[in-house]
Phi, psi and omega in degrees: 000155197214149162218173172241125156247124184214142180311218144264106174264115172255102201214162180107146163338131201037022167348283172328340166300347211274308188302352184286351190255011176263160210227135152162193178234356202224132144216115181292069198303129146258139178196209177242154163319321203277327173301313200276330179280323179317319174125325198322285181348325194257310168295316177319303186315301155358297172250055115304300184269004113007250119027300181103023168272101188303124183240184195191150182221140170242147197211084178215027159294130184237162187341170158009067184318139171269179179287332154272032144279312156311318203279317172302314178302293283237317207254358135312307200271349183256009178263312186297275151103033186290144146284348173197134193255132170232097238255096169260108179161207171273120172022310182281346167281328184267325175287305168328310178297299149010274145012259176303315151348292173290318175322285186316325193281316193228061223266339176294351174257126134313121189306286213292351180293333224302125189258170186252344202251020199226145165325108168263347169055062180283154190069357190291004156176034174210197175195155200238116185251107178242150204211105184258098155290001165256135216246034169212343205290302229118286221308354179280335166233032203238175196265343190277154158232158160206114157251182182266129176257099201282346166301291167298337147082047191204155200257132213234119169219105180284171178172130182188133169316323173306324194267021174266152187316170170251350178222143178228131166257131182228093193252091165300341186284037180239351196228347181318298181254048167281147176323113189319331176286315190290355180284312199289308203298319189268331179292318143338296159326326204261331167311318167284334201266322189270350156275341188261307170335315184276342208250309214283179179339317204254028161298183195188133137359294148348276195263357169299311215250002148311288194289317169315332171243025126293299142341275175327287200309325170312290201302348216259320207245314216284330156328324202246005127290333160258344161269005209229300163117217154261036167280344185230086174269356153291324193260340153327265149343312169250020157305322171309287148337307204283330166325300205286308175319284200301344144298319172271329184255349160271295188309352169237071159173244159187195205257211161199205173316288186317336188271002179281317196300320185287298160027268175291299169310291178308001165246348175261350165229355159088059165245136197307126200307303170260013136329313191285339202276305205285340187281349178267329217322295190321325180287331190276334150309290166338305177288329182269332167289349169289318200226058164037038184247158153134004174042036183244008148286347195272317197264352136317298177307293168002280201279354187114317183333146173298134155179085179278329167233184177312310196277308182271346175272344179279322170313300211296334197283313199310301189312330190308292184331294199287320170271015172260354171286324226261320172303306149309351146126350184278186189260156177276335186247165163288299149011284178319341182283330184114019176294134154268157166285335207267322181325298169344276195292321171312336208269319213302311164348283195304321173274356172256356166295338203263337194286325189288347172261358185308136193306326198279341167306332195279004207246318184327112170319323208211094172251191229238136162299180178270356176250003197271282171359284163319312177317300165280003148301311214260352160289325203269331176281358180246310182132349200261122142009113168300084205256013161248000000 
């Protein structure tokens, strides 16, 4: 037994109005300083206060939130007293509010407790709004947060169906004029959430055809979003969109091997979450496809690609990969982050304990032994083609 879960999604142009029609009285915005400067912050409120809601904000989230930033939202929010929490931003805004939330809901829990299989009686005085200014996490409609456990220098990644939102606004005028690198960064991501959603173990009926036209739309728009900007709001729009699919289609299936691995670097180098994913996914085709798992010849035919057998559509999806990285700007290697080897190899230990413990392994078509684990560390940093 399986089940799908997804909010209520209001999304396309003037989305954001959809908040003048919610009923309360209290709302707790969480976001970032950068968010808050932008003006977002300010439109949310608006139309809230539309609504007739009184709002508060707090906006002290940082890149890859740790876990006492959830906890200072959380101790806001019990002050504060919303009827409704709203997670504004990028991936790291929205797994905070999340958070922060659970927090609010449950203050008798430990976050790191969080069980996905266990009743949390969530709402019982609030509801949850995520509004995504980023075109890749996902997190508006998924079960998940992942914060930083900064002490441990490693990535705490929660989940229980109660923490998926109860309303996601997928607004475009929030992305129009992001920067091409947070464009190429977030987009990849959503591009990693939807081959690893279709490829890995636990796929379903459900969630394949999310993730295949999520796939599409990436390959089809995020070129033409990072080069285009907002001169080009079709590609903007359905950039958004494609976050939001890919999102609804990993998160009703999971995630796999690349996000254990981006994981682990990015909580030991502070690399932007989806820069670390996307930069293993190739390699992470690779490894699954040697030993003929990974349903990535399927999602080859999908774009059109040569794949007369398994083996030439797992080439054809990787070469895809690899030239839609190098048009946007990412880096291929680990190397490329600007990482040393002597970091590295210091490192290495934490990263391969944290990727084998990491949540996302267990989904993975094909997982990996602790030397096959080194082995793609120590390939994604150099650059070689994945032959085991």
């Amino acid at each position: 037994m399986w089940f799908f879960r997804s909010p209520e999604i209001a999304f396309g142009e003037f989305a954001l109005d959809h908040l003048t029609t919610i009923q309360g009285s209290k709302a707790l915005i969480i976001t970032d300083e950068n968010i808050v400067k932008l003006g977002f912050a300010d439109l949310v409120k608006q139309k809230l206060a539309e609504a007739g809601i009184e709002t508060a904000v707090f906006a002290e989230v940082e890149p890859e939130p740790c876990l006492q930033t959830a906890r200072h939202a959380a101790e806001q929010a019990h002050a504060f007293q919303p009827d409704w929490v709203i997670g504004l931003g990028g991936g790291s805004c929205m797994d905070a509010a999340k958070a922060a939330w659970f927090l609010y809901e449950r203050p008798d829990m430990d976050l790191q407790n969080l069980s996905p299989f266990e009743s949390l009686g969530l709402r019982a005085k609030a509801r949850l709004v995520a509004i995504p200014t980023t075109s890749g996490t996902g997190s508006e409609v998924t079960i998940a947060s992942v914060l930083t456990d900064t002490d441990e220098k490693r990535k705490v990644a929660l989940g229980s169906g109660e923490l998926v939102p109860d309303l996601a606004v997928v607004d475009p005028v929030f992305a129009m004029k992001l920067p091409p690198h947070v464009t190429a960064d977030t987009g990849i991501d959503a591009l990693t959430h939807a081959i690893e959603g279709y490829s890995c173990s636990w796929n379903n009926d459900f969630s394949d055809g999310l993730c295949l036209k999520a796939i599409q739309l990436v390959f089809d728009y995020l070129p033409k979003a990072y080069e285009n900007g907002a001169d080009d709001p079709v590609a903007r729009e359905k950039m958004h969109n494609a976050a939001t699919i890919a999102g609804l289609g990993f998160g009703n299936s999971f995630a796999a091997l690349a996000h254990a691995l981006g994981h682990a670097l990015g909580a030991a180098f502070h690399t932007p979450h989806g820069r670390a994913v996307g930069l293993f996914l190739p390699y992470t085709v690779e490894f699954g496809a040697s030993a003929g798992e990974g349903r990535y010849a399927e999602i080859a035919r999908f774009l059109g690609l040569p794949a007369s057998d398994d083996q030439e559509g797992a080439a054809s999806l990787v070469d895809a990969i690899r030239t839609l990285t190098r048009r946007v700007g990412l880096p291929a290697t680990v190397r490329e982050l600007g990482i040393s080897q002597e970091a590295y190899e210091q490192a290495m230990p934490a990263l391969i304990d944290n990727t084998e413990t990491d949540t996302q392994m267990v989904s993975s078509c094909r997982i990996p032994d602790t030397h096959e684990v080194e082995a793609l560390f120590r390939y994604a940093y150099e650059g070689k083609p994945v032959d085991f």
